[in-house]
C-alpha positions, -999 to +999 in steps of 0.1 A: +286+211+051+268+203+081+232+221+067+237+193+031+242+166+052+210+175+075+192+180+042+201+146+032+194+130+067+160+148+058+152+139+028+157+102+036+137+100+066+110+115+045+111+091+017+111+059+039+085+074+058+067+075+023+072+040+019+059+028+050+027+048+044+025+030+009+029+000+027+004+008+046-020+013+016-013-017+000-014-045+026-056-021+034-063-035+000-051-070+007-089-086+022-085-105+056-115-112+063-136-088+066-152-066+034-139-031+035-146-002+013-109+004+009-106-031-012-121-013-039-096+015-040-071+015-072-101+001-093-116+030-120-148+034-139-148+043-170-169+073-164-177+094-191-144+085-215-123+090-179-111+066-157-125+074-126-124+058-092-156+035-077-162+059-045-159+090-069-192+079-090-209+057-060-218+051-022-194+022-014-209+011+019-199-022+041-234-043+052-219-069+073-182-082+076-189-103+042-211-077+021-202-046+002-227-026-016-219-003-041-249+025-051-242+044-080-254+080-083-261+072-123-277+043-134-261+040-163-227+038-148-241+008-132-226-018-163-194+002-161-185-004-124-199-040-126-171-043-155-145-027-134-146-050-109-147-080-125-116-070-148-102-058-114-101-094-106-106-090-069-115-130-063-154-116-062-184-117-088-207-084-085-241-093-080-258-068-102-298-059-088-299-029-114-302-003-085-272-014-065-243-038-065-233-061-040-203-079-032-207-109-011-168-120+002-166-156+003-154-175+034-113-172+030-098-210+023-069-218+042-050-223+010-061-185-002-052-169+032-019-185+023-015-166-010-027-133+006-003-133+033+028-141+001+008-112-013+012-091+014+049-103+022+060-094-015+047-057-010+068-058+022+098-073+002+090-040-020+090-016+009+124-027+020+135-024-014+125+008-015+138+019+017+175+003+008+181+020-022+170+055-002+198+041+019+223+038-006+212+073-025+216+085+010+251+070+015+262+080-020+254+117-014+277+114+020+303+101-002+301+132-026+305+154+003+335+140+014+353+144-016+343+176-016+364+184+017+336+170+042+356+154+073+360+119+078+348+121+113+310+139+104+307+115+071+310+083+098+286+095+120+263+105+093+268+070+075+256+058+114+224+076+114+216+068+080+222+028+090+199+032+119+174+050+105+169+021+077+170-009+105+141+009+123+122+016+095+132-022+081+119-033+113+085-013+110+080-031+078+082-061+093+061-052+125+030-041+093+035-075+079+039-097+109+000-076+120-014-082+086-001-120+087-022-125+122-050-107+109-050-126+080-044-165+092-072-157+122-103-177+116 
C-alpha cells in the first residue's frame, strides 16, 4: 500500500513540476522589453506543405535589445515566414529586405505593459489550475486506497504531503509571475 501511495506522491510532484516548466515557457514568450529569439517560438512556416518552426528553416539572431533578425537558409521561404509572423500577431510588422527579416520591437506603452503582465497573470491563473486538479486526482487516488483497506492514519498523512506540496508549488507560480511582472512594468 505504502509503494501506490509513493507512486502517487510521485507522479504528482512530477506533473506540477511540468507545469511550472510550462509556465516557465510561456511567460519567455511574453516580450518585456527586450527582443528575444524565444518570442518567436510556437510560430511555424509553412515549409514545404509542413508546418515548421521559424529557427528550424532560419538564423533567428537578436541585434540590439529592440531588433530581431531572422536569415532564412532558402530564399523562397522568405514570404512564408514573413506571413507567419504577421498571422502570428505578435504586435510586430516584419520588415522584409529580401535577404533577411527584421523585427524592430517598439518602445512598450504603459497601457501594453499592462495587458502583458494580465497576459502573463492568466497563464499563471492556468498553472495553478493545472496544479489543483493534479491535487485533487492526487487526493482521489488516496481515497481509492482507503477503501481498499489503506489505514486512516497513512491516508491523513499522505493527504498532508500532497496539500504541501501544492502550496509550494502555488507559491512558485506566483514567485514566476511576481519576476515577470517587475521585469515587465521596469522602464
Amino acid at each position: 500500500m505504502t509503494e501506490d501511495l509513493n507512486l502517487i506522491i510521485e507522479d504528482m510532484a512530477s506533473s506540477m513540476k511540468k507545469a511550472i516548466s510550462h509556465l516557465e515557457i510561456e511567460l519567455v514568450k511574453i516580450r518585456a522589453g527586450k527582443a528575444s529569439p524565444a518570442m518567436l517560438d510556437g510560430i511555424t512556416v509553412d515549409y514545404y506543405g509542413s508546418p515548421t518552426p521559424i529557427n528550424q528553416v532560419a538564423n533567428v539572431t537578436s541585434l540590439d535589445a529592440r531588433t530581431l533578425s531572422i536569415q532564412p537558409w532558402e530564399k523562397n521561404t522568405i514570404q512564408g515566414i514573413e506571413r507567419a509572423i504577421l498571422m502570428a500577431n505578435i504586435g510586430v510588422t516584419p520588415q522584409n529586405d529580401g535577404i533577411q527579416i527584421r523585427l524592430f520591437m517598439p518602445p512598450l506603452t504603459e497601457e501594453r505593459r499592462r495587458e502583458l503582465v494580465k497576459r502573463a497573470a492568466a497563464e499563471g491563473e492556468n498553472s495553478k489550475i493545472a496544479i489543483r486538479n493534479i491535487r485533487r486526482d492526487a487526493m482521489e487516488e488516496i481515497k481509492k486506497l482507503q477503501k481498499d483497506g489503506l489505514s486512516e492514519d497513512l491516508a491523513k498523512g499522505a493527504e498532508k504531503e500532497v496539500q504541501e506540496t501544492t502550496d509550494k508549488h502555488i507559491e512558485l507560480v506566483d514567485r514566476h509571475l511576481a519576476a515577470k511582472e517587475k521585469e515587465m512594468m521596469t522602464v
